[in-house]
C-alpha positions in Angstrom: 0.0 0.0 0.0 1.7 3.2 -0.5 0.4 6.4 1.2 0.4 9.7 -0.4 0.3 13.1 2.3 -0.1 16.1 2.0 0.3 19.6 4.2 -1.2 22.5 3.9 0.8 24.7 1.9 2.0 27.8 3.7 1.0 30.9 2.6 3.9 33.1 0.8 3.5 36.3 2.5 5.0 36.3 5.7 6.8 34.1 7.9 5.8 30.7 9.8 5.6 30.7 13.6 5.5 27.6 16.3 1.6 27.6 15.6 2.0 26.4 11.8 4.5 24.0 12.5 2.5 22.2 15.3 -0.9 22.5 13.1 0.2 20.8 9.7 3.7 19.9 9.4 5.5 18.5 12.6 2.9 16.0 13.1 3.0 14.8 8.9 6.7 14.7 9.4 6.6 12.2 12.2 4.0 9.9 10.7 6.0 10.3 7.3 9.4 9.1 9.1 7.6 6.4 11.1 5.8 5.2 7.9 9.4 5.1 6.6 10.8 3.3 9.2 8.3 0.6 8.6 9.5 0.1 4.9 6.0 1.4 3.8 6.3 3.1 0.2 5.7 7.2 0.9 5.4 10.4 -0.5 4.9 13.4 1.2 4.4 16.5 -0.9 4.3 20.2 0.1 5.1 23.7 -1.1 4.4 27.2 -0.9 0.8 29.2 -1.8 1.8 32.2 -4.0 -1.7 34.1 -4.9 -4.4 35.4 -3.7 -5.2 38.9 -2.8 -3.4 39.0 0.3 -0.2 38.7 -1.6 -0.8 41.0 -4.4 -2.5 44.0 -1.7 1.1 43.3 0.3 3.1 43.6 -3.0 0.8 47.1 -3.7 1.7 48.6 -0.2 5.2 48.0 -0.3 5.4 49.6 -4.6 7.0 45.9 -5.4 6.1 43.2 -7.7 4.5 40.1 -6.1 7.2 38.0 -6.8 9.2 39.8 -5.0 7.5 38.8 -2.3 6.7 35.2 -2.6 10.6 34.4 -3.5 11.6 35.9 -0.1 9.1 34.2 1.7 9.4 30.2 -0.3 12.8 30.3 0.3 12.8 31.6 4.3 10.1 29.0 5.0 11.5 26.2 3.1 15.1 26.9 5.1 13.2 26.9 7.9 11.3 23.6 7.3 14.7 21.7 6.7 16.7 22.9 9.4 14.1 21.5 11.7 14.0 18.3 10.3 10.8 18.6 8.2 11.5 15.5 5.8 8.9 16.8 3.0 9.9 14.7 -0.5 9.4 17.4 -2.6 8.7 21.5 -1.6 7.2 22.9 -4.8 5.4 26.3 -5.4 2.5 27.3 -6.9 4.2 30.5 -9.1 5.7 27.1 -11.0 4.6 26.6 -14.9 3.9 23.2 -14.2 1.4 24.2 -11.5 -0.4 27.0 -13.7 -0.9 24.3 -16.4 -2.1 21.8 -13.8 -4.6 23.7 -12.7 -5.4 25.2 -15.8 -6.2 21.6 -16.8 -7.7 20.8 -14.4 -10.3 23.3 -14.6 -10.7 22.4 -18.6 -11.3 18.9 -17.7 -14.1 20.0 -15.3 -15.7 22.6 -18.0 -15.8 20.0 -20.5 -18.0 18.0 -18.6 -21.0 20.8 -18.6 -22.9 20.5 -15.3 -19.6 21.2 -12.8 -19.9 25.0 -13.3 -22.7 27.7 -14.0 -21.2 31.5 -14.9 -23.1 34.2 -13.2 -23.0 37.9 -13.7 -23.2 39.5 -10.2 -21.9 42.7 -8.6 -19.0 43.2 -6.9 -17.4 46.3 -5.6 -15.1 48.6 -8.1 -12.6 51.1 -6.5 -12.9 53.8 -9.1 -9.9 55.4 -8.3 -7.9 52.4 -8.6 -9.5 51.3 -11.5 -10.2 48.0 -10.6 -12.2 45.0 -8.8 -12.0 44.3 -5.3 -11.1 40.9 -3.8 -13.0 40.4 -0.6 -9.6 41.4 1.2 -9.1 44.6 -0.5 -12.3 45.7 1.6 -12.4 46.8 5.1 -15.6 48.3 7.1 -17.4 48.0 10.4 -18.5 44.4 11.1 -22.5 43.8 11.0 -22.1 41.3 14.0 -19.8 42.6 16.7 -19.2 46.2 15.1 -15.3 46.0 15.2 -14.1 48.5 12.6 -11.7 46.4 11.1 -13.6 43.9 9.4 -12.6 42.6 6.0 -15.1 41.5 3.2 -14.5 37.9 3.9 -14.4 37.5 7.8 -14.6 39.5 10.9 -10.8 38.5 12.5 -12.4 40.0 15.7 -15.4 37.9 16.2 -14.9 35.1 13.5 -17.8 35.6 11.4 -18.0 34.8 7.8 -19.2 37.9 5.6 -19.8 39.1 2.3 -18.5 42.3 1.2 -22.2 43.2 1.1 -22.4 43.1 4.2 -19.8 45.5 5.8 -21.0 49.0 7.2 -19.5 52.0 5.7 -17.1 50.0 3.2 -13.8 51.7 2.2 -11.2 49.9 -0.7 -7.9 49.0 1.1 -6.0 50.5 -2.0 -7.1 53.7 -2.2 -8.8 54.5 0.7 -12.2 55.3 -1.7 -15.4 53.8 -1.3 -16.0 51.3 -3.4 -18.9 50.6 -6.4 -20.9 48.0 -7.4 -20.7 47.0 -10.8 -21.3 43.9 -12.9 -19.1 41.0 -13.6 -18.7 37.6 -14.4 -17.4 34.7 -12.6 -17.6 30.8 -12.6 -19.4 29.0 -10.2 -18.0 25.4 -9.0 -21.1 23.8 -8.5 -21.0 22.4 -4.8 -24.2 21.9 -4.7 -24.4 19.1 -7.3 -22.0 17.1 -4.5 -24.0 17.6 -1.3 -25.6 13.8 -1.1 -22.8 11.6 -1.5 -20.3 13.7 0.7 -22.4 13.9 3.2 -23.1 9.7 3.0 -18.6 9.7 2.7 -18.8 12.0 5.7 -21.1 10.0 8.1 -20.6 5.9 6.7 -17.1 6.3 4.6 -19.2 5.0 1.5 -19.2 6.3 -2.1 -21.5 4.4 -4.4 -21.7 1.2 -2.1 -17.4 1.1 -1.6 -16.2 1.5 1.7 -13.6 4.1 1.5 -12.3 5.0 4.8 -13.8 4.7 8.4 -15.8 7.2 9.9 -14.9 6.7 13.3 -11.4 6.8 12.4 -11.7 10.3 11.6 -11.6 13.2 14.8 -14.9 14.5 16.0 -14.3 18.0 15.6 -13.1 17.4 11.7 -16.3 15.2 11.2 -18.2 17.5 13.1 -17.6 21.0 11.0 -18.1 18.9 8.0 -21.9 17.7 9.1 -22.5 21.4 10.4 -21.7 22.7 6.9 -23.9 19.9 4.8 -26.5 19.9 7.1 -26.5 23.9 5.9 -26.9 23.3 2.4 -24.0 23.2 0.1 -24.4 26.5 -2.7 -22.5 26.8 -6.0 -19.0 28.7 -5.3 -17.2 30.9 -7.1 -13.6 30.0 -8.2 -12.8 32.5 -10.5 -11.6 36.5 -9.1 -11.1 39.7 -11.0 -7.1 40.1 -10.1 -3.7 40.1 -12.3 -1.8 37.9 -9.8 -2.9 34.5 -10.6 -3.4 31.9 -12.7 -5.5 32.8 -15.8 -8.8 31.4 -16.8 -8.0 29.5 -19.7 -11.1 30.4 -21.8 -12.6 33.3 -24.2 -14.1 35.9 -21.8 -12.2 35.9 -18.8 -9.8 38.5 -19.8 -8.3 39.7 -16.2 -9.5 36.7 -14.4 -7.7 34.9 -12.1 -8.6 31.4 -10.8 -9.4 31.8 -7.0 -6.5 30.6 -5.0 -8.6 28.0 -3.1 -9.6 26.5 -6.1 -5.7 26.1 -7.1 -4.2 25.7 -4.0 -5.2 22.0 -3.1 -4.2 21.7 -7.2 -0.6 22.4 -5.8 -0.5 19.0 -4.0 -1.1 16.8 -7.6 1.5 19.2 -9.0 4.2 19.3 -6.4 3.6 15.4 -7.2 4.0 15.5 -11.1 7.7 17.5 -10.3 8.6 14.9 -8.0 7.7 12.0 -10.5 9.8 14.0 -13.2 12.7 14.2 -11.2 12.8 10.4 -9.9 11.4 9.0 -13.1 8.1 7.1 -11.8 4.8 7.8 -12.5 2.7 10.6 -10.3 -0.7 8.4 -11.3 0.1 5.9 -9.2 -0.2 8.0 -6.0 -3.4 10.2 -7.2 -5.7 7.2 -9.0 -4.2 3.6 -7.8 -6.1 1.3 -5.9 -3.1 0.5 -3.7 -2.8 4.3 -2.7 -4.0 6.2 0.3 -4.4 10.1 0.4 -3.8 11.9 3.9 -4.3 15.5 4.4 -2.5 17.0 7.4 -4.1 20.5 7.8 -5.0 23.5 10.6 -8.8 23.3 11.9 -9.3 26.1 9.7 -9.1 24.2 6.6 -11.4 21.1 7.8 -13.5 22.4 4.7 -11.9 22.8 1.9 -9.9 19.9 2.2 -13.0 17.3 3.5 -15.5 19.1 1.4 -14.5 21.0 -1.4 -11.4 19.5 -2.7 -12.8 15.8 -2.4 -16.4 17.6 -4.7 -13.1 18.7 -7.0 -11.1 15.3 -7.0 -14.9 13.1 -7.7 -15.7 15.8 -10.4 -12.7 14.9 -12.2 -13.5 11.3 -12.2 -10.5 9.8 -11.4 -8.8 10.6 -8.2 -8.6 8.6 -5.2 -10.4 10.8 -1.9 -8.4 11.3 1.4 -8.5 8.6 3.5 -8.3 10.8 6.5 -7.5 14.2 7.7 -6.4 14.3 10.6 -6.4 18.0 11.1 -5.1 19.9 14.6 -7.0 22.3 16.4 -4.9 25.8 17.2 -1.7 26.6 19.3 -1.7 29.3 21.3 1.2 31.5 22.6 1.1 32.0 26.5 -2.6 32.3 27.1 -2.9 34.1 23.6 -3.0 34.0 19.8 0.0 34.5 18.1 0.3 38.0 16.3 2.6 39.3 14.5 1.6 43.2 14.4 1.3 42.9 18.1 4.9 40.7 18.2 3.3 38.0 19.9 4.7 34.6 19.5 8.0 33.4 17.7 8.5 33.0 14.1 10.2 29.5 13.1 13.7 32.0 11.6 13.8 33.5 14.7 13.6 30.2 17.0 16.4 28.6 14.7 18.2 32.4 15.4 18.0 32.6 18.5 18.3 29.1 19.7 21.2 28.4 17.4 23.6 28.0 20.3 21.2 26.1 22.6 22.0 22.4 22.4 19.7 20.5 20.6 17.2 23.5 20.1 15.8 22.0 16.9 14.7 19.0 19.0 13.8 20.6 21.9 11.5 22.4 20.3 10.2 19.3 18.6 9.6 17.8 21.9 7.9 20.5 23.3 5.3 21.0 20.7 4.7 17.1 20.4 3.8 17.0 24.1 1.2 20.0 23.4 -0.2 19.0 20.4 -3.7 20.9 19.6 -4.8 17.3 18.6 -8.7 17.7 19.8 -9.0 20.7 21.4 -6.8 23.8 21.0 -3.6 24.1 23.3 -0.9 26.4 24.8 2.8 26.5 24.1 4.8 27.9 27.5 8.2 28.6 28.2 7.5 26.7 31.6 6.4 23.8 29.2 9.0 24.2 27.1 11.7 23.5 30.1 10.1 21.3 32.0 9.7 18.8 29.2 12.6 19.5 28.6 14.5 18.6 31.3 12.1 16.0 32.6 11.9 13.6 29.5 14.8 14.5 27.5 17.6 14.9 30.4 16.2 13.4 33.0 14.8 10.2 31.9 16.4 9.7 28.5 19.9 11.3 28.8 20.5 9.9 32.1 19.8 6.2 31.2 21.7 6.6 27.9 24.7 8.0 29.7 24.6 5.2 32.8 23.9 2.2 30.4 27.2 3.0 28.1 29.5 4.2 31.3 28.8 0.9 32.9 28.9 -1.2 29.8 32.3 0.5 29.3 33.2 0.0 33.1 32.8 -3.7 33.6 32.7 -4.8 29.5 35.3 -2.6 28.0 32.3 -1.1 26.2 31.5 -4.5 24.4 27.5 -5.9 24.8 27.8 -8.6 27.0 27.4 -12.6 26.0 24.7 -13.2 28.1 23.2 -17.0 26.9 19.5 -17.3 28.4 19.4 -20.2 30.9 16.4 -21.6 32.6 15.6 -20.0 36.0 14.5 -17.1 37.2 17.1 -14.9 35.6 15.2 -16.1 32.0 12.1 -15.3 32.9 12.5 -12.2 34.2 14.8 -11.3 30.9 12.1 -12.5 29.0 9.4 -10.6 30.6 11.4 -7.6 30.4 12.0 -8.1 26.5 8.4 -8.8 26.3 7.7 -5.6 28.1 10.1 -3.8 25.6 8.0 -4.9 22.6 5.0 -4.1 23.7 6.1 -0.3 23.8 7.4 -0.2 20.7 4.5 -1.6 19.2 2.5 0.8 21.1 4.5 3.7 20.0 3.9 2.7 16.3 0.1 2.2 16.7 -0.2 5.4 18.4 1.4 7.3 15.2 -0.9 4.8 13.1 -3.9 6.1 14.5 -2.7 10.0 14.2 -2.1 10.1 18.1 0.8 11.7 18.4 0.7 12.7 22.1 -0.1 9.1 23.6 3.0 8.0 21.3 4.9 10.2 23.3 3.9 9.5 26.3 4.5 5.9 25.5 8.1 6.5 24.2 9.2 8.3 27.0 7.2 5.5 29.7 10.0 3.3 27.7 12.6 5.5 29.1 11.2 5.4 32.2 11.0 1.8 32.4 14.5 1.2 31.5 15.4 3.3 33.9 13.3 1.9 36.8 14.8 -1.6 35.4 18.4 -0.6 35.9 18.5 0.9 38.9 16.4 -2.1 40.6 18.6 -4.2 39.1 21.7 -2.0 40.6 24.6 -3.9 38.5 26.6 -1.7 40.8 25.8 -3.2 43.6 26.1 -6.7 42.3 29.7 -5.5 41.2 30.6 -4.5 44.5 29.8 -7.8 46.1 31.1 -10.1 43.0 32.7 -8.5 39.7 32.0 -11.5 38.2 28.2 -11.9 39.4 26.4 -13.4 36.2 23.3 -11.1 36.7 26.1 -8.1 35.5 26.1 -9.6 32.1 22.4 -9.9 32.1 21.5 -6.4 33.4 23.7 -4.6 30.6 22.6 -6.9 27.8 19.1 -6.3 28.8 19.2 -2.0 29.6 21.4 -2.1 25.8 18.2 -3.7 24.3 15.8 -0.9 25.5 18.5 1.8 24.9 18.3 0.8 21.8 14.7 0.6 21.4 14.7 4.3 22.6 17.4 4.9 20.1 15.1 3.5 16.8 11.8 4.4 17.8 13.0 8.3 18.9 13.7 8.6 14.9 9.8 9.8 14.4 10.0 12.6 16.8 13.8 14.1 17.8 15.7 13.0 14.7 18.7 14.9 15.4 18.9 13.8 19.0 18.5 10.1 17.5 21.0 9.6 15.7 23.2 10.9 18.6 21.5 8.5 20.6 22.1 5.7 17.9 26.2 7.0 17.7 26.6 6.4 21.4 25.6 2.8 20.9 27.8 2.9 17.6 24.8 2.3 15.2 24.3 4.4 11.9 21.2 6.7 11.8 18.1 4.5 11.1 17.2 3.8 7.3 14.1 2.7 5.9 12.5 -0.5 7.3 15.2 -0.3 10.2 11.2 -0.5 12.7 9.7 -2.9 10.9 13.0 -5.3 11.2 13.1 -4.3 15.1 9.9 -4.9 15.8 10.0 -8.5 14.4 13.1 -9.0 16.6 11.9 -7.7 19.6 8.7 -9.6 19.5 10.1 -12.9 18.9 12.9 -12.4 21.5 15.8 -11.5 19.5 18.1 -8.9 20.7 18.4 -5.2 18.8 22.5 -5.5 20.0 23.8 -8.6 19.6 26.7 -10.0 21.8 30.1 -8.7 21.2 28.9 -5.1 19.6 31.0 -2.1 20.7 29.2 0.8 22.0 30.4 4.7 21.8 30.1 7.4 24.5 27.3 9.0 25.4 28.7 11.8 27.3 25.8 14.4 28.6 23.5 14.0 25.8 20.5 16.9 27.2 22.7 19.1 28.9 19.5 20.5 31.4 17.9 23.8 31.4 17.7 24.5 34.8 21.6 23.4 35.5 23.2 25.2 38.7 26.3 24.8 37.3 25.5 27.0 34.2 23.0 29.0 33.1 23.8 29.5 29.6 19.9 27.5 28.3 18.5 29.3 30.9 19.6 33.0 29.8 18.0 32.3 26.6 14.6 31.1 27.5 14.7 34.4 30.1 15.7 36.6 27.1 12.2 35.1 25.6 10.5 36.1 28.3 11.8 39.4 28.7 10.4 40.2 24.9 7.0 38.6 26.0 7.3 41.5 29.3 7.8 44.0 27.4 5.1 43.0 24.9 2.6 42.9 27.6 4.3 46.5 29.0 3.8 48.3 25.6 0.3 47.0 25.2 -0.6 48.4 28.7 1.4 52.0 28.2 -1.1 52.0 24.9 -4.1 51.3 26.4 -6.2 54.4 27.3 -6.5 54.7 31.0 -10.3 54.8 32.7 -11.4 55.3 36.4 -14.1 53.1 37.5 -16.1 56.3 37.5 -15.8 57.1 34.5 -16.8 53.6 33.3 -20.4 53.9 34.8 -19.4 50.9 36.8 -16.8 49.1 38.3 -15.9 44.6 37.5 -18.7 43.2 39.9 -17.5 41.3 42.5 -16.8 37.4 42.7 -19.6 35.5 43.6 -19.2 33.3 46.5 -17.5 29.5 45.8 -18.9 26.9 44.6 -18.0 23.3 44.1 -16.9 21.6 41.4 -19.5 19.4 41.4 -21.7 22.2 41.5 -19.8 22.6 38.0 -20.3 19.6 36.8 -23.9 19.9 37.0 -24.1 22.7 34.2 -24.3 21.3 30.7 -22.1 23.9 27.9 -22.9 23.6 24.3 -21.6 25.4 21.4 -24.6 26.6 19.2 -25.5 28.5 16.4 -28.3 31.2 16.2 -30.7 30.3 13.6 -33.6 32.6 13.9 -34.0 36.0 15.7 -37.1 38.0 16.4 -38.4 40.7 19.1 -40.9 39.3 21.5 -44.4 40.8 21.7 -45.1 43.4 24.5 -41.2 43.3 25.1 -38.7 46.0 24.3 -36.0 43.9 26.0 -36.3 40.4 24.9 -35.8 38.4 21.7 -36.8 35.0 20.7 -34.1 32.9 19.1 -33.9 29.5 17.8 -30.6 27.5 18.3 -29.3 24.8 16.3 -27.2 22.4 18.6 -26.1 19.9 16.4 -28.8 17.2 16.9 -31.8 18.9 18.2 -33.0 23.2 17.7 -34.1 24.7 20.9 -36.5 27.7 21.5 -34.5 30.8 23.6 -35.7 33.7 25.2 -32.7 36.3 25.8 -32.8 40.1 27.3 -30.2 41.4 24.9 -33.1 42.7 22.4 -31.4 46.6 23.8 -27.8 45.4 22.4 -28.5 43.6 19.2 -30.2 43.9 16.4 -32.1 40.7 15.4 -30.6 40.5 11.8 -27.2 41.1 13.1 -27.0 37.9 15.1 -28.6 35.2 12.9 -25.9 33.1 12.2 -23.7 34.1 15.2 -21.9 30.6 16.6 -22.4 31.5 21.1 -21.8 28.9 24.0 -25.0 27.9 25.7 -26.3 26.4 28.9 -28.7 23.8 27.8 -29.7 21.8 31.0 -32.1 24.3 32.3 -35.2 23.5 33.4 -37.8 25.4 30.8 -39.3 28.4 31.5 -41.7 31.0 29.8 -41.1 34.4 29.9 -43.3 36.6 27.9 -45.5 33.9 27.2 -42.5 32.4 25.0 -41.1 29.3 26.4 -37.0 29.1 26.8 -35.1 25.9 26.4 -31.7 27.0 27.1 -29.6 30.2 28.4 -27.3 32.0 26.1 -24.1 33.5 27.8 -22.7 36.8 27.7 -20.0 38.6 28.9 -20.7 42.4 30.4 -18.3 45.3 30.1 -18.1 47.8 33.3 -20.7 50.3 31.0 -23.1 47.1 30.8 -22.4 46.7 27.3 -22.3 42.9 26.4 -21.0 40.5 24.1 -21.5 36.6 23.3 -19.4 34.5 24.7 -18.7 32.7 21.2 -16.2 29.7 20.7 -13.5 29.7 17.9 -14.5 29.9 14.5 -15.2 26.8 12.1 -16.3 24.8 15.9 -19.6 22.8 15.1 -22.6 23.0 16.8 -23.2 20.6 20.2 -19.7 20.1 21.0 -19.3 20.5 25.1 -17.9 23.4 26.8 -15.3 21.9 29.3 
């Protein structure tokens, strides 16, 4: 079976930061090397997204050409991704001719067959002093939903909601600052609609036509779960064509100044980045794309659950011929202590400036590795911490894997010269202890492979690094030392080191996936060569059936200090560079609160009202959070403060009555996605019965605002 995966490809406008790398690529890389390891045939294609508006509005700020733009940005990321150990086959980019006629192509191929697109005239703004149509991110106005005055025409970044240029207050064109026009123009329409039935039957069973494609419960709840909220909508025909000159050209009569729209090439990217790789190696790129013995894998950010489980796979079936993912295992977001990462704010750290600023800090490239693998945003979204960072750090790395590595060779050396031991198994208890112990061993390594099977990247982890921790609880009951001291030539010596040499080398192999650097260090101190493909498959079949990773006789190296620790009294040198981190977070934090405009509590109206007295967490418990979406909105009779809204949670819609009819505008917050308590007991009020309680957060002027989750969350999912 080979297995064909993709990432996301990183957009070419700006640099990449911890969040990217734990969303899309660090978990791809270590299924790709595990799936390596195993001997399994893989391909694993990436590259760099170089349109859209974004791209060209940057390139029109600065007076430069795009290309400009997108050539420093492909090659700062692609540096980036290698010196961390990202093992992508091939990095391609979509600027690439072979790319433009791929997609051109493919677009032909999907015209031809008549039914896959309808061309609409419709209006869309015009900035008449810039002489041109407006992409949805050339516009910015006041949000209809939360009235931030930064929205732009595609999304509110302050409140998350999906818009329309249309629907913006007080539009303005981010070129030239004039308000914009609507005028007439003509686009194509993917028709979307046409797919709805049979991706939502792949969604829910796996099926297409009666074949069993791929298991629905294998798939994460939250990626199934934004797919069901989105069919259960209604799927609508979508436009995939843009009035820009930074693009790829529709390649018929008509669309002079046309552009394809960069979401409909983007995913393209991934079948060409795997045409250049076949032309370079000599193979055949079908094979990957349309063979039965192939699997596709998308490793993507939450915030592309839809494109690549909805409208790419509509794409792919359109064309007839393309196998559909077998998964996509996407990751929720990464946060930077307690917040999002933002660059205009300087908020985070970009992956350059890691490599920069940690290029002296030994094994920095792993370490940080290690510390987003234990913090994976696998279900739910999670926070990276210089306190995390440390602690696993030291904990795993130094305290548990260093620290056996570096006893198991200085003894081996110390009573065998540095040679594994002969240590013949001979009935007793001795032998059954060894062989409970190698028993032991295999089991973790086959757990540590299933876990990266499955796409659980944390629990293999935790399981590699319970390995360390049992070779370390096996030594030191064992304590050769002691043994030594009574008899040097006590026969349980021999079998203590031969035994602690197998798991060291277990922990040497089956580290590969996730702190390759460190692993091949970790492989030189036992005198092995880094690991090659099949090296896990070979171990696994050894260890199970008893036989030893080391045989008799092998010389081992020196491990030496292999994690020098963080928090080391002796020297400080790790430390002073996590604190310099810090110190740029501080005065972050100190800017921010210099710029914020100061306020008495008079002056608010009000002051924060005062904790409410404690309650207990079963008290908690008792409350049932939902995530929900506001379907329907309408003033209730003989009421100026109430409104009656109908939630959709998923499986059921629920009647609400709210008092917020003073804050919001009924048409304003149909659609809005809130958090909702939904174990009340019903109530009327007004005569209207309510089934559940929105929540809202109040300012010190009693101004409120919904407590909403992050965007692209379905409906139903519990509030923890």
């Amino acid at each position: 079976m080979k297995t064909l995966i993709t990432s996301a490809l990183p957009y070419a406008n700006g640099p990449l930061h911890l969040g990217h790398l734990a969303g899309a690529y660090l978990p791809a890389d270590i299924f790709a090397r595990y799936q390596r390891l195993m001997g399994k045939e893989l391909l694993w294609v990436c590259g760099s997204d170089e349109h859209g508006a974004a791209i060209t509005l940057r390139a029109k700020k600065e007076g430069i050409d795009p290309r400009e733009i997108i050539d420093k940005y492909h090659e700062l990321n692609k540096k980036s991704f290698e010196e961390l150990g990202i093992s992508f086959d091939y990095y391609h980019r979509t600027s690439a001719q072979l790319h433009h006629e791929t997609s051109q192509e493919f677009f032909l191929k999907l015209l031809e067959q008549g039914d896959q697109f309808e061309v609409k005239t419709t209006e869309q703004y015009y900035d008449p002093e810039a002489n041109q149509f407006l992409a949805d991110r050339y516009i910015k106005g006041t949000c209809p939903n939360c009235k931030s005055e930064n929205a732009f025409g595609d999304q509110c970044e302050n409140c998350g909601k999906d818009l329309s240029p249309t629907e913006l207050i007080n539009p303005t064109s981010t070129i030239s600052g004039a308000k914009p026009e609507l005028r007439e123009t003509k686009h194509w329409f993917f028709r979307l609609d046409n797919h709805e039935a049979w991706l939502k039957e792949w969604v829910k069973t796996g099926k297409v036509d009666g074949q069993q494609l791929h298991n629905p419960r294998d798939w994460k709840k939250h990626v199934s779960g934004q797919c069901m909220s989105w069919l259960d909508g209604g799927l609508h025909p979508r436009s995939i064509t843009r009035d820009l000159d930074w693009g790829i050209p529709v390649p018929v009569e008509g669309a002079d100044g046309k552009v394809l729209y960069v979401w409909f090439d983007a995913p393209i990217g991934y079948i060409s980045a795997s045409k250049q790789w076949a032309l370079e190696n000599g193979t055949d790129w079908e094979e990957w794309w349309k063979g039965e013995d192939s699997r596709l894998v998308h490793f993507i950010g939450k915030d592309n659950i839809v494109f690549h489980c909805i409208v790419f796979p509509a794409m792919l079936k359109a064309h007839g011929d393309y196998n559909l993912p077998e998964n996509v295992p996407a990751n929720q977001f990464l946060n930077f202590e307690g917040d999002k990462f933002s660059k205009s704010r300087g908020w985070g750290i970009e992956l350059h400036e890691y490599l920069e600023v940690f290029k002296d800090f030994e094994n920095g490239k792993d370490a940080i590795r290690w510390a987003l693998i234990r913090n994976l945003p696998e279900n739910q979204d999670a926070d990276f911490t210089w306190d995390g960072f440390t602690e696993y750090y030291d904990k795993d790395l130094a305290d548990k894997l260093g620290n056996f590595f570096n006893r198991v060779t200085v003894l081996t050396h110390k009573y065998f010269d540095g040679e594994v031991p002969d240590s013949p198994q001979e009935e007793g208890a001795e032998s059954l202890a060894r062989t409970q112990v190698q028993g032991k061993v295999a089991e973790f390594v086959h757990a540590i492979g299933a876990h990266i099977d499955a796409y659980r990247f944390k629990d293999a982890a935790t399981s590699f690094v319970e390995l360390a921790s049992f070779g370390n609880t096996y030594l030191q009951d064992a304590a050769p030392w002691s043994l030594y001291k009574a008899d040097p030539n006590d026969p349980r010596i021999a079998e203590t080191m031969f035994v602690s040499i197998q798991i060291a080398a277990a922990l040497a192999l089956t580290a590969t996936p996730f702190i390759p650097f460190a692993a091949e260090r970790l492989r030189s101190a036992l005198n092995q060569g880094p690991a090659t493909n099949g090296d896990w498959a070979l171990a696994l079949s050894g260890v199970t059936s008893g036989q030893p990773l080391l045989a008799a006789g092998h010389v081992l190296g020196q491990a030496g200090v292999l994690f020098p620790k963080i928090e080391d009294r002796k020297d400080d040198s790790r430390k002073a560079i996590i604190e310099g981190e810090r110190a740029k977070m501080a005065a972050v934090l100190a800017a921010k609160e210099a710029a914020a405009p100061t306020t008495s509590a008079s002056s608010q109206g009000s002051t924060r009202e005062p904790f409410k007295p404690e309650c207990t967490f079963e008290d908690f418990l008792k409350l049932d959070l939902r995530t929900a979406t506001i379907l329907t909105a309408a003033p209730v009779k003989k009421s100026n403060k109430l409104l009656h809204l109908t939630i959709e949670l998923g499986t059921e819609q629920r009647s609400v009555v709210s008092g917020i009819a003073k804050h919001f505008a009924p048409e304003d917050i149909v659609g809005k996605h809130v958090c909702c308590v939904v174990n009340l007991a019903p109530r009327k009020m007004a005569g209207v019965l309510s089934e559940a309680m929105i929540l809202m957060a109040e300012d010190g002027e009693g101004k409120l605002a919904f407590v909403s989750p992050p965007a692209g969350l379905g409906d139903g999912w519990m509030v923890r």
